[in-house]
C-alpha positions as CSV (number, residue, x, y, z in Angstrom):
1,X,-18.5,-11.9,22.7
2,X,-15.4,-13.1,24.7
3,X,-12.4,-11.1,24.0
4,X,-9.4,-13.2,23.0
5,X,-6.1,-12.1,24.6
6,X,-2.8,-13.3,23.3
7,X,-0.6,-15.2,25.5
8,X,2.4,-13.2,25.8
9,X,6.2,-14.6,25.8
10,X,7.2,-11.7,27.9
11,X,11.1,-12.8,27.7
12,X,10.2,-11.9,23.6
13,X,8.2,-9.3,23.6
14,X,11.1,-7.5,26.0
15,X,13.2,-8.2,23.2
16,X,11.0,-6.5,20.1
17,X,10.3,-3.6,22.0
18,X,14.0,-3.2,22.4
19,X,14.3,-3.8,18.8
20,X,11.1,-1.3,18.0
21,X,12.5,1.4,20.0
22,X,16.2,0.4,18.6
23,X,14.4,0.7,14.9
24,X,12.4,3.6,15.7
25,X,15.6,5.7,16.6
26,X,17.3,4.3,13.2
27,X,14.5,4.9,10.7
28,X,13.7,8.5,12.2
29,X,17.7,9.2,12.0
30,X,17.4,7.5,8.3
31,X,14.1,9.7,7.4
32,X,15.8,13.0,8.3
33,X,18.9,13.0,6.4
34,X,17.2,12.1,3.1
35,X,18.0,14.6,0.7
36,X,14.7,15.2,-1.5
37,X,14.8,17.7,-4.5
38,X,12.0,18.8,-7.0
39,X,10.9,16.5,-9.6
40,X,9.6,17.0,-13.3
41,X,7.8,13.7,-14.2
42,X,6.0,15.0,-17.1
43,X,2.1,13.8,-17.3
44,X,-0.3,11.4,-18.5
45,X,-3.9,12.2,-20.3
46,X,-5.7,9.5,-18.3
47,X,-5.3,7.5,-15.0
48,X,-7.3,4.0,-14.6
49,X,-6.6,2.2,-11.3
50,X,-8.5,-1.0,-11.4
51,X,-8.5,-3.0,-8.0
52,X,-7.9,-6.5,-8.6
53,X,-7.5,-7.6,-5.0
54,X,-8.4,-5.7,-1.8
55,X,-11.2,-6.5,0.8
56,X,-14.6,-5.2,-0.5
57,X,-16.0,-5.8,-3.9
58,X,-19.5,-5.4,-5.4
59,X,-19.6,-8.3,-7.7
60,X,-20.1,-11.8,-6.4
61,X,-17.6,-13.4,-8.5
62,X,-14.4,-11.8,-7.8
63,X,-12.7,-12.8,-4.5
64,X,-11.4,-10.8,-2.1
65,X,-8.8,-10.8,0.9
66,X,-6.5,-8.8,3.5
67,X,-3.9,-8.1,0.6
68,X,-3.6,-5.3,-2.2
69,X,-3.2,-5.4,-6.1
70,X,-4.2,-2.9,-8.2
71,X,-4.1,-2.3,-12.3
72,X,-2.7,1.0,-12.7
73,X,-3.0,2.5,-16.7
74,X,-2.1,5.4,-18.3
75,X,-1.2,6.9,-21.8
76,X,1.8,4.8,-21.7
77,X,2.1,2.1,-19.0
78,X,-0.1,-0.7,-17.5
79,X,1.5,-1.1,-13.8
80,X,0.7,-4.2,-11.4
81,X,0.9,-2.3,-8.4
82,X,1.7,-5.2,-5.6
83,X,0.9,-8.6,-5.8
84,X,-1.7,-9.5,-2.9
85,X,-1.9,-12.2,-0.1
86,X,-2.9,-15.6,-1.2
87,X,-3.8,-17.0,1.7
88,X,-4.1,-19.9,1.0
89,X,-1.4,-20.4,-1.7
90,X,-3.6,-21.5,-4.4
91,X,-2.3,-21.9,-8.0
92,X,-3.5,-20.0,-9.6
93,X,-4.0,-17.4,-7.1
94,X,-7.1,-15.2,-6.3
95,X,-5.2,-12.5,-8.2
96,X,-4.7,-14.5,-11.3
97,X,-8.6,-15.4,-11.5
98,X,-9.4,-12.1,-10.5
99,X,-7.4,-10.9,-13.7
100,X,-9.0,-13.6,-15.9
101,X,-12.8,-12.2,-15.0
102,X,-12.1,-9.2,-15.4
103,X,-9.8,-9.6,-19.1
104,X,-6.5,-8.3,-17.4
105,X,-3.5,-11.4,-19.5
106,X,-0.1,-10.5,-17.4
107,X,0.9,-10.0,-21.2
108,X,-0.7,-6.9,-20.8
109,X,1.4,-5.1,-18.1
110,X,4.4,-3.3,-18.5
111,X,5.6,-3.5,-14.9
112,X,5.5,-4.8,-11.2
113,X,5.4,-2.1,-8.7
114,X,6.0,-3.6,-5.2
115,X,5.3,-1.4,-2.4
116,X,7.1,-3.2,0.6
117,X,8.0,-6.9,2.0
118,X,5.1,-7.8,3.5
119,X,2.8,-11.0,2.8
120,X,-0.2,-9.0,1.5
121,X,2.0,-7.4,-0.6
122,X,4.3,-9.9,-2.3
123,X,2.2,-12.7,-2.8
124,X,2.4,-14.5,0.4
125,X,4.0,-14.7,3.4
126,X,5.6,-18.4,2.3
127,X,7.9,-15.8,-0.3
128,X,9.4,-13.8,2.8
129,X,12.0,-16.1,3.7
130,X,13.2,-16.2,0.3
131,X,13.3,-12.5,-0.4
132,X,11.0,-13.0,-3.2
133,X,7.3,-12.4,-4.5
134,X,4.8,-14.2,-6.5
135,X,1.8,-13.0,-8.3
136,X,0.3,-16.6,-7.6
137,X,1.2,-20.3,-5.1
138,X,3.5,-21.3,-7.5
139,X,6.6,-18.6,-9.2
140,X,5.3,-18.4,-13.0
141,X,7.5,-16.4,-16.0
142,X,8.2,-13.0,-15.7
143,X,10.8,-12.6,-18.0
144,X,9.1,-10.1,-20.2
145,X,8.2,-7.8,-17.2
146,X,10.3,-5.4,-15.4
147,X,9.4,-5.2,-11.5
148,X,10.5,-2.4,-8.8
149,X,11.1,-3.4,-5.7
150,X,11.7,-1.3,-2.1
151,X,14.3,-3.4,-1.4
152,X,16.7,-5.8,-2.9
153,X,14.9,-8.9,-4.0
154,X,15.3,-11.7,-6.5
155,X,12.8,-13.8,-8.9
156,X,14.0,-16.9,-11.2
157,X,15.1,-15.5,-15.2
158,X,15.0,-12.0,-13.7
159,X,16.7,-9.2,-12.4
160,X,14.1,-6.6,-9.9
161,X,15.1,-3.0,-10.3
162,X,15.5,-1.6,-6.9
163,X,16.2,1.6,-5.8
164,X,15.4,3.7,-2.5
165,X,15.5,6.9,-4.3
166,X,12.3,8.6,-6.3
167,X,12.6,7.4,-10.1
168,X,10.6,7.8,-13.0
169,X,8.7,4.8,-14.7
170,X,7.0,6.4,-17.5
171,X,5.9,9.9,-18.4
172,X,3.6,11.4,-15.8
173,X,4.6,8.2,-13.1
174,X,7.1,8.3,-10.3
175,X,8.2,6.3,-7.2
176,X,7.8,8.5,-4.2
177,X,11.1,6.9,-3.1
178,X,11.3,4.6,0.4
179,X,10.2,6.2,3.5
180,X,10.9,3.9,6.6
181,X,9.4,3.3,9.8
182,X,9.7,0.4,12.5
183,X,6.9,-1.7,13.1
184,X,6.8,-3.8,15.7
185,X,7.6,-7.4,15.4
186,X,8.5,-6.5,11.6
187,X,11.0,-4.6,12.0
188,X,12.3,-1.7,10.1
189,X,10.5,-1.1,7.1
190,X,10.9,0.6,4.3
191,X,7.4,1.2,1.8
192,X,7.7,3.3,-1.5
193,X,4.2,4.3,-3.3
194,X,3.3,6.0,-7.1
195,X,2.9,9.4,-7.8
196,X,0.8,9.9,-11.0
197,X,1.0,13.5,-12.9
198,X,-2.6,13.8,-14.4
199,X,-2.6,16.8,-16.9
200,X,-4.6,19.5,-15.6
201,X,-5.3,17.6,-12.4
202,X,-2.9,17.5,-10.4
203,X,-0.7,14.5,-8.6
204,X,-2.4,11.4,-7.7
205,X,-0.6,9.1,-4.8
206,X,-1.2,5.4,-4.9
207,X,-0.2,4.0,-1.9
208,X,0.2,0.2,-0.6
209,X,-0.3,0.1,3.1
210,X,0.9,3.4,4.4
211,X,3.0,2.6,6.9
212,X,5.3,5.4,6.0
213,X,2.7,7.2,8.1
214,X,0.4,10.0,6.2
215,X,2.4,13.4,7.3
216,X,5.9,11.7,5.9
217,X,3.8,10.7,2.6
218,X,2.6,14.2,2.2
219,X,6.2,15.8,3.3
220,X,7.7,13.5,0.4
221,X,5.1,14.4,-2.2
222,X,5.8,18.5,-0.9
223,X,9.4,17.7,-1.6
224,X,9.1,16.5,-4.8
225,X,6.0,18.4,-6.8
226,X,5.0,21.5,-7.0
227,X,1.3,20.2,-8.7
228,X,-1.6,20.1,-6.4
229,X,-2.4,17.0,-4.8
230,X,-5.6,16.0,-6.4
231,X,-6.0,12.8,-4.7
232,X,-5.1,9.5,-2.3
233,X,-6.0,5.7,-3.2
234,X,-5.0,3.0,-1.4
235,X,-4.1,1.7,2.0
236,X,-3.4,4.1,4.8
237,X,-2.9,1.6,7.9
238,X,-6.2,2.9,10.0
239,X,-7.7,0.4,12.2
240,X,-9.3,2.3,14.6
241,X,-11.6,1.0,16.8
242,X,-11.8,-2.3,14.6
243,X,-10.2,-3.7,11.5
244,X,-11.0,-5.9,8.6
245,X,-10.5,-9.0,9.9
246,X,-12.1,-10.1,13.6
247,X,-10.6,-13.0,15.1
248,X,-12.8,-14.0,17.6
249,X,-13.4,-10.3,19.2
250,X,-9.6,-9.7,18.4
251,X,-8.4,-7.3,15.3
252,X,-4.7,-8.4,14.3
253,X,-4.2,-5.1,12.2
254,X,-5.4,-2.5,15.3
255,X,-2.2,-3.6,16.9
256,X,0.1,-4.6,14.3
257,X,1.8,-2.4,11.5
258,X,0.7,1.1,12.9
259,X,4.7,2.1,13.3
260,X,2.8,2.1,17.6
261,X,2.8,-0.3,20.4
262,X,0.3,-3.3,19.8
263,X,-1.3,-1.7,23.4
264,X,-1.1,1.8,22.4
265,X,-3.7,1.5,19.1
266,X,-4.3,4.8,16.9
267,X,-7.0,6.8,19.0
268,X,-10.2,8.2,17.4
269,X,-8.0,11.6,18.1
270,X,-5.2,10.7,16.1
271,X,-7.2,9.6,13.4
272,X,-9.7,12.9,12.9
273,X,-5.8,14.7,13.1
274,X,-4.7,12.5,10.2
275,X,-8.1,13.6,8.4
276,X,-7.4,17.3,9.4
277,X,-4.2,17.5,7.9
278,X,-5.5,15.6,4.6
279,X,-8.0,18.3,4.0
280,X,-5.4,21.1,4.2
281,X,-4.2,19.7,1.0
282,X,-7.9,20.0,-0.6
283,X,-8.2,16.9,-2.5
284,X,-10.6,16.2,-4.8
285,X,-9.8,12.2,-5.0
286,X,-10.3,10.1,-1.8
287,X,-10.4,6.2,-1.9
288,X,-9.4,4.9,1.3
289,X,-8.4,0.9,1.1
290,X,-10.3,-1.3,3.1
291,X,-7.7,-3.7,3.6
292,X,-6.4,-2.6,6.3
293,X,-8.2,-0.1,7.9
294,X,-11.8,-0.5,10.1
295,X,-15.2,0.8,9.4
296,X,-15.1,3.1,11.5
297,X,-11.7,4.7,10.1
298,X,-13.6,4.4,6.2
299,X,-16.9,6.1,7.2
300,X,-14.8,8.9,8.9
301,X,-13.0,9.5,5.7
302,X,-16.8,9.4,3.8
303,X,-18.1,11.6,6.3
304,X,-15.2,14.2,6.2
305,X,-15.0,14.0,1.9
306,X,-18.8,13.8,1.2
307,X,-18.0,14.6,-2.6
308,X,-14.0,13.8,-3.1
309,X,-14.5,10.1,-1.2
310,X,-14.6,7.2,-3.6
311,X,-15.5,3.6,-2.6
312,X,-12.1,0.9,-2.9
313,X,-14.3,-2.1,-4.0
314,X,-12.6,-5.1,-5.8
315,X,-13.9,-4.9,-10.0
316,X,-14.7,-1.4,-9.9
317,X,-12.5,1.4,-11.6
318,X,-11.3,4.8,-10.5
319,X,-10.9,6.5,-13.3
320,X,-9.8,10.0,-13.7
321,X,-9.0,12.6,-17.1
């Protein structure tokens, strides 16, 4: 297969690794003089998260693509946790007719959780520019709905809630609070993810891509709890050695997003590290999101939680109380 290799403008590429390394410096300065103190967030009976858009599903019917939304329920709150890619910009979206099959009316939810400002996060990359989001090609009502954003955004006939700190949306669910990092050719980012607290369980994290990096996402949720970690779902940002998407022999995610340089991937090392350092918390809930991380990076994770590791498929529940 012949290998594609980008075309470089070196004058630009001079000028975002001056930027990365600029960012870098900031969001490491940023990270450390957070001030994190222990949270009581009270708990929920029962935890559903419901994938209505990721890369891998088991049923025919439902679509999938490079973006994340999942249905999050529990005793007191439905949660749309991020709002996918559209591609395409359809109207409606592959969201929205993901949600049809599967019953899910927008009536239903309670509240928008975005993760961060990316395209496969907010709808679309066309909603960037704009500092807004869309669950679908065209903006629809959303009056009714309150939606938490990492950063200050707007939407027409409503106000987002945003706030860097860890807040409480409902008993027994938390932000984790915004944890930055600098990505190259994006920039500084800043990415915030859920902590549920299932009764006799323990904290589960949902997380949106995890570009925060794994050891910052586990020092936040030390900070904050004192419950065990009983599990991880979602996106963690592991392309090793691949990705989801091939474009012609090339991966876009290995070298994009992974807080490295787009010629410095994450090695096979790093990745059995990040796995080492999961299993030190002892989890009994894996579900690694195939969005953005390889096969080779999910069949590690399998391999290393033969009995805590459950399949991220598009349709299919993970239910847990």
């Amino acid at each position: 297969m012949v290998k594609l290799t980008p075309i470089l403008d070196h004058k630009k590429t001079l000028e975002d690794l001056t930027k990365f390394k600029e960012t870098k410096k900031q969001a490491n300065t940023d990270y450390q003089n957070t001030k994190i103190t222990k949270k009581n967030i009270g708990t929920t009976k029962k935890l559903e998260i419901l994938p209505l858009i990721d890369w891998h599903t088991s049923d025919k019917d439902l679509e999938t693509e490079t973006g994340v939304s999942y249905l999050i329920k529990t005793d007191e709150t439905t949660i749309l946790f991020d709002l996918a890619l559209n591609p395409q910009e359809k109207h409606p979206s592959p969201l929205l007719n993901n949600m049809k099959k599967l019953g899910v009316k927008l009536d239903d939810i309670d509240s928008i959780f975005i993760t961060h400002k990316h395209g496969d996060h907010i709808g679309g990359g066309k909603w960037y520019k704009d500092n807004t989001f869309s669950p679908s090609g065209e903006q629809i009502n959303l009056q009714k709905t309150k939606v938490y954003t990492p950063v200050e955004m707007n939407y027409p006939g409503t106000s987002p809630i945003h706030s860097p700190d860890p807040f409480v949306l409902s008993e027994g669910v938390a932000s984790i609070g915004t944890i930055p990092n600098s990505l190259f050719s994006y920039g500084y980012t800043l990415e915030m993810g859920l902590a549920v607290n299932v009764a006799g369980k323990g904290i589960v994290l949902v997380i949106g891509c995890g570009h925060q990096g794994l050891p910052r996402i586990l020092e936040r949720y030390s900070a904050l709890f004192d419950e065990p970690l009983y599990g991880i779902v979602g996106g963690l940002h592991y392309p090793v050695m691949g990705g989801p998407l091939e474009v012609v022999g090339y991966y876009p995610h290995q070298h994009m997003g992974t807080g490295k340089l787009p010629w410095e991937p994450i090695s096979v090392g790093e990745l059995m590290g990040y796995v080492a350092l999961l299993k030190s918390f002892n989890p009994e809930l894996v579900a690694l999101s195939p969005h953005d991380s390889s096969e080779f990076s999910i069949n590690t994770f399998r391999e290393a939680f033969p009995t805590e590791f459950k399949e991220l498929l598009v349709g299919t529940p993970i239910t847990i109380k």
